[in-house]
Each structure stands twice: as structure tokens, then as C-alpha cells.
DSSP file (Angstrom, degrees, kcal/mol; ACC not computed):
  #  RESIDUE AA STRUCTURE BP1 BP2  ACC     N-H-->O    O-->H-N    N-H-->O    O-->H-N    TCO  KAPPA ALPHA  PHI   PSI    X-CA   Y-CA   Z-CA
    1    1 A X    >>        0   0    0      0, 0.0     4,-2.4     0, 0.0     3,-0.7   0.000 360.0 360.0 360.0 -38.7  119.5  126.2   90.6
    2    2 A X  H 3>  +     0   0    0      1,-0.2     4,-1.0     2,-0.2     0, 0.0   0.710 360.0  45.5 -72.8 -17.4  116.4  124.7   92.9
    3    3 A X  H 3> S+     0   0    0      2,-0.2     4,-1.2     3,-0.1    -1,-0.2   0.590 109.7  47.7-106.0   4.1  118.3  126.9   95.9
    4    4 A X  H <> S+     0   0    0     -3,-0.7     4,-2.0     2,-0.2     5,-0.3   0.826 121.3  45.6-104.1 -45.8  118.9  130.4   93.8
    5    5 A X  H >X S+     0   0    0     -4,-2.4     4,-2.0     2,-0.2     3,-1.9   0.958 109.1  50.4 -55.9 -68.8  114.9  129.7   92.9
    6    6 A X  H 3X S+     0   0    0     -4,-1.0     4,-2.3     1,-0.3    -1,-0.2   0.828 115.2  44.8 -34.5 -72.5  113.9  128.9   96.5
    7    7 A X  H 3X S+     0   0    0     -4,-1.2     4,-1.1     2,-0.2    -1,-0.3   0.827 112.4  50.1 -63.2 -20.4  115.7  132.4   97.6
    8    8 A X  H XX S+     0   0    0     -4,-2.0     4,-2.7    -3,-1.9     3,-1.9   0.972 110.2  52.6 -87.7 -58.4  114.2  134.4   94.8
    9    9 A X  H 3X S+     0   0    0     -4,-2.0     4,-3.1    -5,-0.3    -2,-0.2   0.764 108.8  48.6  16.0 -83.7  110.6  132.8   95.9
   10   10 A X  H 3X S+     0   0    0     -4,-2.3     4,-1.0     2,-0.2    -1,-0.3   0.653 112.2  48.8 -65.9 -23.8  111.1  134.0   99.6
   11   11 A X  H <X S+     0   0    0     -3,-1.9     4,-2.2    -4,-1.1    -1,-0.2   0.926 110.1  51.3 -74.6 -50.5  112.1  137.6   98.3
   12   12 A X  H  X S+     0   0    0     -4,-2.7     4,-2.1     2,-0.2     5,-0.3   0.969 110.7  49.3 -56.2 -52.6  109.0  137.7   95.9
   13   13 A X  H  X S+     0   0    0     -4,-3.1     4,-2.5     1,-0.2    -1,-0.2   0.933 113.7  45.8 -42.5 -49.3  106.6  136.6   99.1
   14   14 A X  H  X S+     0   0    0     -4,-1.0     4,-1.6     1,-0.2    -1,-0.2   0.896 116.6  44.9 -75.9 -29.9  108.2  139.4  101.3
   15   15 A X  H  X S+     0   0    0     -4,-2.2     4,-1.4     2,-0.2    -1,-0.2   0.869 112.8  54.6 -89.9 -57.1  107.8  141.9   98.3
   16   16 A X  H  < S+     0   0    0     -4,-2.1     4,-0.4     2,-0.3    -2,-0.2   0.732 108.5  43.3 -81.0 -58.0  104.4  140.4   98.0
   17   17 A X  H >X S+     0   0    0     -4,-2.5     3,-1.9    -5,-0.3     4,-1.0   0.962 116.6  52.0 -74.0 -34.5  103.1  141.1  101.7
   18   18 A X  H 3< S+     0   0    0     -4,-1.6    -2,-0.3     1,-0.3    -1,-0.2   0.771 107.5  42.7 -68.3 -26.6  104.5  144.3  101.7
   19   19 A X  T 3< S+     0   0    0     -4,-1.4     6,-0.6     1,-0.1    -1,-0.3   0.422 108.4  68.5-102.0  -1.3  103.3  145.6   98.9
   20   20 A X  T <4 S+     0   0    0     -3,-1.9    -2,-0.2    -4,-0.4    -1,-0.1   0.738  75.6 121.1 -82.9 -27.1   99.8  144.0  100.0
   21   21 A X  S  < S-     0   0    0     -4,-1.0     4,-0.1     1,-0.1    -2,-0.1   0.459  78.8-104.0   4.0-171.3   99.3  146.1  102.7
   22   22 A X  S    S+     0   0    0     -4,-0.1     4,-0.2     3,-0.1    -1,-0.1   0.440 118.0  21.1 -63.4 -35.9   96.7  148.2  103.2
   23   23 A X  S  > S+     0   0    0      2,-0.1     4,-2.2     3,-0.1    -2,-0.1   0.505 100.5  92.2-100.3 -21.6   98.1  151.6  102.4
   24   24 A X  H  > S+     0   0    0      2,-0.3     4,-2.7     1,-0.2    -4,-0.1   0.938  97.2  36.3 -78.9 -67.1  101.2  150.0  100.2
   25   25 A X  H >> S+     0   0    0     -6,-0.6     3,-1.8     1,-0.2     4,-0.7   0.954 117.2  54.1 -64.3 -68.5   98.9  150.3   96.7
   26   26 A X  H 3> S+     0   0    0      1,-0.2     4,-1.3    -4,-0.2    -2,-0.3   0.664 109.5  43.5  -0.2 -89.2   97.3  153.6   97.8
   27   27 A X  H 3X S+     0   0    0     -4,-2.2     4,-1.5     2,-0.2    -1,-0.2   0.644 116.7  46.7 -62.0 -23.7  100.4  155.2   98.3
   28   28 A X  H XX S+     0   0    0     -4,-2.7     3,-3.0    -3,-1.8     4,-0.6   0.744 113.2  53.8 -76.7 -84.5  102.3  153.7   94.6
   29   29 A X  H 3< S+     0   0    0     -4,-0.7    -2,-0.2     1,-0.3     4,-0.2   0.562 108.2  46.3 -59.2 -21.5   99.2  154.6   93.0
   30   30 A X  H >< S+     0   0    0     -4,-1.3     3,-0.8    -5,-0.4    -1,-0.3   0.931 118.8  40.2 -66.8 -52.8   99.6  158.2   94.4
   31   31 A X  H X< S+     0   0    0     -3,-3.0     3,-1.6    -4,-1.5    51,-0.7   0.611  97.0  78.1 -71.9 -15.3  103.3  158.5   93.5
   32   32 A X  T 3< S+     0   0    0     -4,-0.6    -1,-0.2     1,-0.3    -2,-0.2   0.563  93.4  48.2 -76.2 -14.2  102.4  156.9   90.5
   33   33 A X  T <  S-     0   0    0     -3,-0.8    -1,-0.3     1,-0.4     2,-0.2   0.485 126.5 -68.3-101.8 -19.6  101.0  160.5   89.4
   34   34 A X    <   -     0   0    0     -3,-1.6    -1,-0.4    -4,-0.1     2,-0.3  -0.669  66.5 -36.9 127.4 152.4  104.4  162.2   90.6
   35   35 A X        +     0   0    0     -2,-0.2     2,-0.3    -3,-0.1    46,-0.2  -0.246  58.0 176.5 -25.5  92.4  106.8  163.2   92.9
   36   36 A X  E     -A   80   0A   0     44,-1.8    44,-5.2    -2,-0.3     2,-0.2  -0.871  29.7-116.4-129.3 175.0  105.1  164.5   96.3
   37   37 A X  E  >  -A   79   0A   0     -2,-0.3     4,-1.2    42,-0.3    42,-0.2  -0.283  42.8-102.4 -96.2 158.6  106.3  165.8   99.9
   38   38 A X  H  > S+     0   0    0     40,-0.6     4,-1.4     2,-0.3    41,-0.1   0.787 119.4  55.4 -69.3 -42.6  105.2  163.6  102.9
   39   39 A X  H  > S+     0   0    0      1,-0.3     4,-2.1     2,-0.2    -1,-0.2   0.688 108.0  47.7 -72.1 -36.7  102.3  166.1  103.9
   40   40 A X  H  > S+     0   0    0      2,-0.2     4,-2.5     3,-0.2    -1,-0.3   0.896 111.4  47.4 -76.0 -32.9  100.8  165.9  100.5
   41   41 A X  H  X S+     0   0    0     -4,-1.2     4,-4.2     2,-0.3    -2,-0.2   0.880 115.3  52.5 -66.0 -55.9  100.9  162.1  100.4
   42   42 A X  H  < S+     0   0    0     -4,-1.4     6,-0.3     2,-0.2    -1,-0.2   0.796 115.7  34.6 -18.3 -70.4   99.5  162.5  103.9
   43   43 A X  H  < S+     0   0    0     -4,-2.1    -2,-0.3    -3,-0.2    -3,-0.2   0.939 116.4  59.6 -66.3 -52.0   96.6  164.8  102.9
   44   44 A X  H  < S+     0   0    0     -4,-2.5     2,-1.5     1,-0.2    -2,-0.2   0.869 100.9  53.0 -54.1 -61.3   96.3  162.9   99.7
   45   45 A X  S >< S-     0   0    0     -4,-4.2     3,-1.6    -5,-0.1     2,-0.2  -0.563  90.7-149.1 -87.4 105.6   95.6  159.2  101.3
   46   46 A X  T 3   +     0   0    0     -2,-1.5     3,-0.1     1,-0.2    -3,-0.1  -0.439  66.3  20.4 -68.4 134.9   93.1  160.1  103.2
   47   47 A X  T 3  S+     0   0    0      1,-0.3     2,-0.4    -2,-0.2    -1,-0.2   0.377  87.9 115.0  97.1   0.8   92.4  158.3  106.4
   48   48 A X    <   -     0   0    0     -3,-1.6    -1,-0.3    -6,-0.3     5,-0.1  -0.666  63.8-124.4 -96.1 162.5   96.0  156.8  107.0
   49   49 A X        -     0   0    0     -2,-0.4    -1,-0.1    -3,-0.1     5,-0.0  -0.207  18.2-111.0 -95.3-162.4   97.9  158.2  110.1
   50   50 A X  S  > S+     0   0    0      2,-0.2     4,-1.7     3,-0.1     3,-0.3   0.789 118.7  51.9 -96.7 -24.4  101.1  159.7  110.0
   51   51 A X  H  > S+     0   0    0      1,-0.3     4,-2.3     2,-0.2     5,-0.1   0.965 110.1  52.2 -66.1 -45.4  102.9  156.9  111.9
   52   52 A X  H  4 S+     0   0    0      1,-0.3    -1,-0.3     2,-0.2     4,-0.2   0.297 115.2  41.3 -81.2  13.8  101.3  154.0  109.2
   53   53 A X  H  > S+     0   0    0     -3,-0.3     4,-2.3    -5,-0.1    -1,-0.3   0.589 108.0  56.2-106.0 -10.6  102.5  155.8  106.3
   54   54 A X  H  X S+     0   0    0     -4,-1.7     4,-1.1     1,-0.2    -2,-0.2   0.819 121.4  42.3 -55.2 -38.9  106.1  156.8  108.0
   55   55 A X  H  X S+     0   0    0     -4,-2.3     4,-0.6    -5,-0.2    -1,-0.2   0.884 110.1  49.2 -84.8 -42.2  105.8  153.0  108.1
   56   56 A X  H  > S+     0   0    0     -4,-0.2     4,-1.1     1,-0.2    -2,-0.2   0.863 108.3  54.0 -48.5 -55.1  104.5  152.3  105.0
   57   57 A X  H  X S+     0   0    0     -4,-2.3     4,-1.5     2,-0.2    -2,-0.2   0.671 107.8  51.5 -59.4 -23.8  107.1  154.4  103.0
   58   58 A X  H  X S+     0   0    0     -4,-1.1     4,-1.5     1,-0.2    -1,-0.2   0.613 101.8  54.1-108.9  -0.4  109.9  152.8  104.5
   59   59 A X  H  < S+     0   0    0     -4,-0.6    -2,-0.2     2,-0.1    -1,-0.2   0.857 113.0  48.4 -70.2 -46.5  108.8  149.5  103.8
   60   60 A X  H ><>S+     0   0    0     -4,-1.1     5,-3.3     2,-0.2     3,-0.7   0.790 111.5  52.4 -54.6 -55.2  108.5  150.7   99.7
   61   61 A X  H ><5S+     0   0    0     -4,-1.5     3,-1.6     1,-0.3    -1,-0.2   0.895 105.4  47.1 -85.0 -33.2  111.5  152.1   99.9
   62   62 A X  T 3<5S+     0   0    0     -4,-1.5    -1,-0.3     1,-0.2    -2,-0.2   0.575 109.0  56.2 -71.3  10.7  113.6  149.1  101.3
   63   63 A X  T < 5S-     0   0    0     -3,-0.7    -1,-0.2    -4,-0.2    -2,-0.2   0.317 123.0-113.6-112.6  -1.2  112.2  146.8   98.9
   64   64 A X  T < 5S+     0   0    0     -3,-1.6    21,-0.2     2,-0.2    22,-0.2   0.861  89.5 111.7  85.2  36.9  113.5  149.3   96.3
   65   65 A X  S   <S+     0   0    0     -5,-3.3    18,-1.7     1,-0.2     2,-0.3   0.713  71.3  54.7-107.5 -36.3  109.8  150.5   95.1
   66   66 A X  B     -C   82   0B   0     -6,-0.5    16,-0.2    16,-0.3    -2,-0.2  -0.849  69.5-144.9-109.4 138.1  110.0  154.2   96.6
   67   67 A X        -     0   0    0     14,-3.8     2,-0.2    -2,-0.3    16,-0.1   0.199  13.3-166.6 -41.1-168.9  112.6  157.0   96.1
   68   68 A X        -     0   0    0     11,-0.2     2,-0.3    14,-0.1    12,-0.2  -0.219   3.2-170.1-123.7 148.5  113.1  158.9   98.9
   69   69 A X  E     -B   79   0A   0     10,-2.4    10,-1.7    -2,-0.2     2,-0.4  -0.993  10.3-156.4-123.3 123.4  115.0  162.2   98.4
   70   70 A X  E     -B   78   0A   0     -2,-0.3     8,-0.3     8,-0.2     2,-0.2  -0.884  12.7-151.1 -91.7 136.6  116.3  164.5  101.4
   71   71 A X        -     0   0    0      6,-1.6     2,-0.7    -2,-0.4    -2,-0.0  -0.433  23.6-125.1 -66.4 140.1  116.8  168.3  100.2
   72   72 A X        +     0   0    0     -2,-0.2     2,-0.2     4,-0.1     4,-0.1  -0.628  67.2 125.6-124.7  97.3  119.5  169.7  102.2
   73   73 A X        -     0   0    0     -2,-0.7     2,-0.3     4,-0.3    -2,-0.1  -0.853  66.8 -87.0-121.2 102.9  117.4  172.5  103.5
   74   74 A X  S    S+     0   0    0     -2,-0.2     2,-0.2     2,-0.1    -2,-0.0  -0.450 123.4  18.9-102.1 121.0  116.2  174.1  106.4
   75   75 A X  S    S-     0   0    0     -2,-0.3     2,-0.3     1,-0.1    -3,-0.0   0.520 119.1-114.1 -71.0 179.1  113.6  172.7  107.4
   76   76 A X        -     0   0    0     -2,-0.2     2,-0.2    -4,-0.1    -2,-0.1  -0.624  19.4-130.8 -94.4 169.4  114.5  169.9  105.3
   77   77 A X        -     0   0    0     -2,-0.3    -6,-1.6   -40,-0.0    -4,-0.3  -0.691  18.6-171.2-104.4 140.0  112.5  168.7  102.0
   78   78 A X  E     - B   0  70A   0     -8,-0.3   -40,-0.6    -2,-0.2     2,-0.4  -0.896   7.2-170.9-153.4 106.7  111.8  165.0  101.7
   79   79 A X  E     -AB  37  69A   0    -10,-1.7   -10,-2.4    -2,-0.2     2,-0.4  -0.777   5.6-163.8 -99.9 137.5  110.2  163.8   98.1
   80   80 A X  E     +A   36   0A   0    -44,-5.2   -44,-1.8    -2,-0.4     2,-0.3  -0.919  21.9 152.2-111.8 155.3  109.0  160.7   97.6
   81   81 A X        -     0   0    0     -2,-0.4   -14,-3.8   -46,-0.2     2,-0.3  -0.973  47.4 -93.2-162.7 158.4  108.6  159.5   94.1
   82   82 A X  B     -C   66   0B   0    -51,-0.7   -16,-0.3    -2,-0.3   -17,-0.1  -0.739  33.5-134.9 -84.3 143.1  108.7  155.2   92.5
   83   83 A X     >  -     0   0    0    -18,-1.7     4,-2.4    -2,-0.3     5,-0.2   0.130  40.1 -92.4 -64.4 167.8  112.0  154.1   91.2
   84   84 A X  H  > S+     0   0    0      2,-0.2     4,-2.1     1,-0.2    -1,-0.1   0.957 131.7  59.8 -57.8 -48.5  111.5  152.4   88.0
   85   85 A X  H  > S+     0   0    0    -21,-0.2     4,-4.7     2,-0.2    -1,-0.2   0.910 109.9  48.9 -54.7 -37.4  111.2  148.8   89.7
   86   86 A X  H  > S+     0   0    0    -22,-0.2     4,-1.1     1,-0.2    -2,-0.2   0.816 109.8  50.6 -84.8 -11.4  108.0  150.6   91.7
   87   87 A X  H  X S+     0   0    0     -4,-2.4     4,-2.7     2,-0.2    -1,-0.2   0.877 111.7  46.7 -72.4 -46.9  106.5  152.0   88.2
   88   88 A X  H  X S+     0   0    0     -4,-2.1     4,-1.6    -5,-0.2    -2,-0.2   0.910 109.2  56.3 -36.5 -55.3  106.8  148.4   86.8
   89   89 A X  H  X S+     0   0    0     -4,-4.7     4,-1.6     1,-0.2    -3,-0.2   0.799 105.4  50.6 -43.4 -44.0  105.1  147.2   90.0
   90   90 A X  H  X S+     0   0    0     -4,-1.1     4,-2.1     2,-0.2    -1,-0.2   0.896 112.0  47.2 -73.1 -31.2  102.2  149.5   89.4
   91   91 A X  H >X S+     0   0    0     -4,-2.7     4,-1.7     1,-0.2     3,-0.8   0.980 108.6  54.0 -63.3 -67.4  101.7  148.3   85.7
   92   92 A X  H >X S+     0   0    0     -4,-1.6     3,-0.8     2,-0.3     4,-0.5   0.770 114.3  37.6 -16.5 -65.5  101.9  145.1   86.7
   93   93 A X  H 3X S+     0   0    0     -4,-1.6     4,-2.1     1,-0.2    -1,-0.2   0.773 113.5  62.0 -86.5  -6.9   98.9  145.7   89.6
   94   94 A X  H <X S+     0   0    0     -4,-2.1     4,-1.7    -3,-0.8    -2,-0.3   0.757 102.3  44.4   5.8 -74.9   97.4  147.8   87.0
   95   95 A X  H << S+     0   0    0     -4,-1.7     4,-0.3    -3,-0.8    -2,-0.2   0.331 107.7  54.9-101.9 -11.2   97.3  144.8   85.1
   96   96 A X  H >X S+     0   0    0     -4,-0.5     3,-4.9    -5,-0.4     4,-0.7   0.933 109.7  57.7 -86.1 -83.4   95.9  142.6   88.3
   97   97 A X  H 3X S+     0   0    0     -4,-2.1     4,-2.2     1,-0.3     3,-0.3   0.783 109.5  43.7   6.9 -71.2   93.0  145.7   88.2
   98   98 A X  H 3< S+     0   0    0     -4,-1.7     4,-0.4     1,-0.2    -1,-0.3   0.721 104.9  50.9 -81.9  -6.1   92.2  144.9   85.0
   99   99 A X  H <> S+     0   0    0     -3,-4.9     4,-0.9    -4,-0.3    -2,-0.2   0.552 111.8  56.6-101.3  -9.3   92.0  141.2   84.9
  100  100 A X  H  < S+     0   0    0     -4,-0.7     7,-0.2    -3,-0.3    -2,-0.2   0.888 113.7  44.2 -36.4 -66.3   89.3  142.0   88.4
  101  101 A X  T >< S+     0   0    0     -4,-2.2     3,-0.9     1,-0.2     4,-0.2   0.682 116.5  41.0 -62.9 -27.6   87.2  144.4   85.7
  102  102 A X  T 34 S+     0   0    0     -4,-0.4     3,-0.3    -5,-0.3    -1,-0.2   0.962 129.5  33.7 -99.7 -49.6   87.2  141.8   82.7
  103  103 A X  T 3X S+     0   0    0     -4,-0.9     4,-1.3     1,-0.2    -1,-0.3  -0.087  89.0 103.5 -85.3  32.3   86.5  138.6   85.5
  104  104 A X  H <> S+     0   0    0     -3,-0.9     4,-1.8     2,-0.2    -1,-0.2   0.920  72.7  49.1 -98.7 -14.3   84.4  140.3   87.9
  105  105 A X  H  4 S+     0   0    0     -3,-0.3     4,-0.4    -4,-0.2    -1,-0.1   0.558 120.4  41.3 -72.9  -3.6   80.8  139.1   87.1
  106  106 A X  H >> S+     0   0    0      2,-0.2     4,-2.4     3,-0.1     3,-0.9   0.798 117.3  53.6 -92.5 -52.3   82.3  135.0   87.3
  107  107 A X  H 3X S+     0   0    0     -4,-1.3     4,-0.8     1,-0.3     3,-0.3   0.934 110.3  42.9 -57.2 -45.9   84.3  136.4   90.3
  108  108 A X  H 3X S+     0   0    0     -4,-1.8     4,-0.9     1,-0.3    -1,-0.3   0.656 114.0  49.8 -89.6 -14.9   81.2  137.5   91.6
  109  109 A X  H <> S+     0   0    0     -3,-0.9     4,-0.9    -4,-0.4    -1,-0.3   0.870 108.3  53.9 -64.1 -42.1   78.9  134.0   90.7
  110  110 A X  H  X S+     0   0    0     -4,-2.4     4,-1.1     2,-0.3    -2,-0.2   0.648 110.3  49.8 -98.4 -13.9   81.4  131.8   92.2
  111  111 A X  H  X S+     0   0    0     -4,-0.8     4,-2.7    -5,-0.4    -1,-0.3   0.879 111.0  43.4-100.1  -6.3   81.1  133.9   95.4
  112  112 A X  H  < S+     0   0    0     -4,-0.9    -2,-0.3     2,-0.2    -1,-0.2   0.508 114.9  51.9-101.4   0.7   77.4  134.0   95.8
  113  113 A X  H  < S+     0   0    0     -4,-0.9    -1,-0.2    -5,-0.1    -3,-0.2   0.732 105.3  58.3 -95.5  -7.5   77.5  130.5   95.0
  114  114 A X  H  <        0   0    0     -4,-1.1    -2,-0.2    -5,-0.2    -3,-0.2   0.991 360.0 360.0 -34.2 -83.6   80.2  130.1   97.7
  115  115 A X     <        0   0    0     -4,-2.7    -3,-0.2    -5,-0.1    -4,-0.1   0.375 360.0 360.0 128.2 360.0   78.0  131.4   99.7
């Protein structure tokens, strides 16, 4: 049991950085609204290049957070949209979001007495 815990651990940490990212929550919370095309996602998160979200998305998507859909069209159509695990994920940091807003004037004592 202590080694089936131990692996599930080490999945949740990789899950954990990836989804910590810099773009990672951007780009759920964007899909989190719907289905979009790589170029709207693009336009939409403003300021990310095209190589760091190519990079981003395919990080999402092996961790089994993002869809991806190929069209077989020419040119071809590529949707992204979140599976069901990556809609959970967003309530879930959602729910992170809101527990910031409810603690953020203690968050924000303890850092100015930090210093």
C-alpha cells in the first residue's frame, strides 16, 4: 500500500508542476469557457508565444487535462477543449481562488510582517 501511495504522490507532483506553469491556468481557464482553435487560444492568452503554448497544450493534454481534436480537413482543424478530469481540475483551482479571496488580508499581514 505505502508503494501504490508513494507512485500516486509522484504522479500528483508532476501533475502539480505542470499544471503550475505559467500559462497552464491561463489556458484551462480559457477552455474552461469552451472549445477553441489554437489561433483563438493564441489571440485569447495574450502575451504567450506560439512555441510556449504548442508546449503548454501538450503538456495538458498528456496529463489527460486537455482534449485535443484533429478535423480531417484541409487545412486541418485542431480543437482544444478540457476532458472532464481538466474541468474538475479547474473547480478544484477555482476553489484554491477562492480560499486566496476569503484569506487574503491574513495572507497579506503575515507578509508585511515577513517582511
Amino acid at each position: 500500500m505505502g508503494s501504490e501511495q508513494a507512485t500516486v504522490d509522484a504522479v500528483a507532483y508532476e501533475i502539480f508542476h505542470g499544471v503550475s506553469g505559467k500559462w497552464a491556468l491561463p489556458v484551462m481557464n480559457l477552455l474552461g469557457e469552451g472549445t477553441l482553435r489554437f489561433n483563438e487560444l493564441h489571440a485569447a492568452a495574450e502575451g504567450i508565444s506560439h512555441k510556449m503554448l504548442t508546449q503548454t497544450l501538450r503538456g495538458l493534454e498528456r496529463d489527460g487535462v486537455v482534449r485535443r481534436l484533429v478535423h480531417p480537413t484541409v487545412p486541418p482543424r485542431v480543437d482544444y477543449s478540457l476532458t472532464e478530469a481538466g474541468q474538475a481540475l479547474r473547480g478544484t483551482i477555482n476553489g484554491l481562488c477562492g480560499w486566496t479571496r476569503r484569506y487574503l488580508e491574513q495572507i497579506e499581514a503575515a507578509r508585511t510582517r515577513f517582511g
